[in-house]
One Martini backbone bead per residue (centre of mass of N, CA, C, O) as a GRO file, in nm:
protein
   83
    1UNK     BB    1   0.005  -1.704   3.525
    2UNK     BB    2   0.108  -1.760   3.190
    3UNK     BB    3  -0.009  -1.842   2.909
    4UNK     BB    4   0.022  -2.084   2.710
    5UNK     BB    5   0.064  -2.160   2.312
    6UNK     BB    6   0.147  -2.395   2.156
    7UNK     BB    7   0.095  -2.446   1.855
    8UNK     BB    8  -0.135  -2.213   1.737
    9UNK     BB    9  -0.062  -2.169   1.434
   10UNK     BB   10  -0.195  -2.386   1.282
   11UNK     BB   11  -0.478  -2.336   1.391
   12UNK     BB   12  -0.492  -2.074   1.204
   13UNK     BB   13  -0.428  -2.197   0.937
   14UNK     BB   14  -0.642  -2.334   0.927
   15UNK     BB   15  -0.929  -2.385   0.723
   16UNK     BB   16  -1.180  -2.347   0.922
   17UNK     BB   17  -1.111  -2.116   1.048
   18UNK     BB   18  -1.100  -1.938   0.839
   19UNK     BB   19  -1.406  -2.006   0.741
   20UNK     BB   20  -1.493  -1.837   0.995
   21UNK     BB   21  -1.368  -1.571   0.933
   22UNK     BB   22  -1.532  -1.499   0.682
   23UNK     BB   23  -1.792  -1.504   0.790
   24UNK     BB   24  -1.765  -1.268   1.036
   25UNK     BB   25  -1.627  -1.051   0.794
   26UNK     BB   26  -1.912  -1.074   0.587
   27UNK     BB   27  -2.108  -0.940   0.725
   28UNK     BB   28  -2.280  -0.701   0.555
   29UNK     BB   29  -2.098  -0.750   0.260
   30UNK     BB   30  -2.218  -0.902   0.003
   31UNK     BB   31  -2.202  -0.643  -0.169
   32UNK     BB   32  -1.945  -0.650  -0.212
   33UNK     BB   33  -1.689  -0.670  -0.455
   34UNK     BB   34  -1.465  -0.775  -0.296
   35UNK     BB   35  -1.632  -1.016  -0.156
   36UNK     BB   36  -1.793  -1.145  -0.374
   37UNK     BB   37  -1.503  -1.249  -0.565
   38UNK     BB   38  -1.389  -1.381  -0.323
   39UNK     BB   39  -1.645  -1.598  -0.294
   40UNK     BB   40  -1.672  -1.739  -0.572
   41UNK     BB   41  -1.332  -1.891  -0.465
   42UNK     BB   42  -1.323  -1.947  -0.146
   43UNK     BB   43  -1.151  -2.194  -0.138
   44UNK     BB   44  -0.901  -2.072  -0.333
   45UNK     BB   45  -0.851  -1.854  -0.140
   46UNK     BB   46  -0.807  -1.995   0.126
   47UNK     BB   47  -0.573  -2.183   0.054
   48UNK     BB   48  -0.373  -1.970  -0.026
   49UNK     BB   49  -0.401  -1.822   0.245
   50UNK     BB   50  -0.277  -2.054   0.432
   51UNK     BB   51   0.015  -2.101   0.221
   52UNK     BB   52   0.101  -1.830   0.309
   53UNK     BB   53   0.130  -1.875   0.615
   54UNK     BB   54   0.299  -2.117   0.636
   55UNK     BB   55   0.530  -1.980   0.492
   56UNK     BB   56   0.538  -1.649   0.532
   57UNK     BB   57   0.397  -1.446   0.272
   58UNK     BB   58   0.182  -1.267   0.405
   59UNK     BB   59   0.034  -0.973   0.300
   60UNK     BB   60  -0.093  -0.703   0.327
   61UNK     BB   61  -0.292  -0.480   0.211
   62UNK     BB   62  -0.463  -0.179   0.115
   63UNK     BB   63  -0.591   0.080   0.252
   64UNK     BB   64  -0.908   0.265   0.348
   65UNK     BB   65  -1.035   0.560   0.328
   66UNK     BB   66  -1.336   0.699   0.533
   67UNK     BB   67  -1.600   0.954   0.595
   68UNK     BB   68  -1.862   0.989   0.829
   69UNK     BB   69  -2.074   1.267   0.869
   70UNK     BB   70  -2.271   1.130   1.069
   71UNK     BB   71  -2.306   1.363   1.322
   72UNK     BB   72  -1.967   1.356   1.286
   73UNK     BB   73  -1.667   1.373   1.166
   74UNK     BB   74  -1.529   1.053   1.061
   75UNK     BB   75  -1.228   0.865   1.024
   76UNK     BB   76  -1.153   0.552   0.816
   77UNK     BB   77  -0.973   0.253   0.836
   78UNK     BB   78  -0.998  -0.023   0.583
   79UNK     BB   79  -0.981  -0.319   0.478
   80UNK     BB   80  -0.989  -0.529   0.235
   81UNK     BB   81  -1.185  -0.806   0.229
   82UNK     BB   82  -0.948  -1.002   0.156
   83UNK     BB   83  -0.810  -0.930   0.454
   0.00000   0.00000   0.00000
């Protein structure tokens, strides 16, 4: 039998869960300027974030690609941290 999940949406949206998700978003990310700014005013950060999901107008922003090269050339799309 299929789980149902209902109600499931607010509980993504909490504040906890996002602060949460960012803890785990962020993990060796911490000198990335774009982790970093958004660290610092990360509560305002997650708020709006959070305000944004709740009307469902939150869109993802572009992402970025980039390829490392040992040992074998491999190309990578990464979200940018604030996503």
């Amino acid at each position: 039998m299929a789980k149902s999940f209902d109600n499931l949406y607010p509980e993504i949206c909490s504040f906890e869960n996002l602060y949460q998700a960012w803890r785990k978003a962020a993990k060796g990310k911490r000198s990335c300027p774009a982790a970093a700014s958004f660290e610092v005013s990360l509560s305002d950060e997650l708020i709006q974030l959070q305000q944004e999901l709740i009307t469902q107008t939150w869109q993802p922003g572009e992402y970025y690609s980039f390829t490392i090269l040992l040992p074998t050339s491999t190309a990578f799309d990464s979200a940018q941290a604030t996503e």
